[in-house]
C-alpha positions, -999 to +999 in steps of 0.1 A: -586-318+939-568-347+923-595-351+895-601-316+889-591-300+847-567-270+852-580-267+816-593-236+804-609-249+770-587-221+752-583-246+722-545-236+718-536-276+722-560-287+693-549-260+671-508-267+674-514-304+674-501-316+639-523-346+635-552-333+646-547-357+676-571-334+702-609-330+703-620-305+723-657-293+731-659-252+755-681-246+780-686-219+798-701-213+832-731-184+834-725-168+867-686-158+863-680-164+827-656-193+834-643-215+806-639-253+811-640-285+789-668-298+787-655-328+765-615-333+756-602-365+736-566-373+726-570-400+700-540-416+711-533-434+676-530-404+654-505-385+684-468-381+673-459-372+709-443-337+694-450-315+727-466-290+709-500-296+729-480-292+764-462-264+751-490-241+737-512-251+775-508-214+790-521-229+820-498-263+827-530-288+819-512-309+792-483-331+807-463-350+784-457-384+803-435-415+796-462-437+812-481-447+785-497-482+774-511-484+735-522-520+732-550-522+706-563-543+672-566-508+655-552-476+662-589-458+657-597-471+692-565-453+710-589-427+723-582-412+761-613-394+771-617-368+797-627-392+826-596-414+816-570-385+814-584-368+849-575-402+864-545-421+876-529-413+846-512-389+830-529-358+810-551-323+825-549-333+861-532-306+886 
């Protein structure tokens, strides 16, 4: 499914990231103890584009991308959420 997270909510990507670019918020399922994101935010304005997010994802959900599009009156409101990453465009889709 195109608008399914291969995410795992390990954290790995939040905890290399240099700027502190990634929010991420676990969840976890009850019957099979399945870990998913429940919320995930790249504040796009504080992101240095190093790779370390894509290269600490053990399971491929973080694609660096050269389609991007940061247009804004402040870099505060560069901030991708789930919905928008899952979509058309670049970041935790399969």
């Amino acid at each position: 499914d195109q608008n399914q997270a291969k995410c795992v909510a390990c954290g790995l990507c939040a905890v290399v990231c240099p700027p502190n670019a990634i929010e991420l918020q676990p969840g976890e399922t009850d019957q099979v103890k399945e870990r998913f994101p429940v919320d995930f935010k790249i504040h796009m304005g504080r992101c240095i584009n190093c790779g370390y997010c894509e290269e600490a994802c053990p399971k491929y959900a973080i694609e660096m991308s050269k389609m991007y599009e940061l247009n804004a009156s402040s870099l505060d409101v560069i901030i991708y959420s789930m919905e928008v990453l899952l979509g058309d465009y670049f970041f935790l889709g399969p």
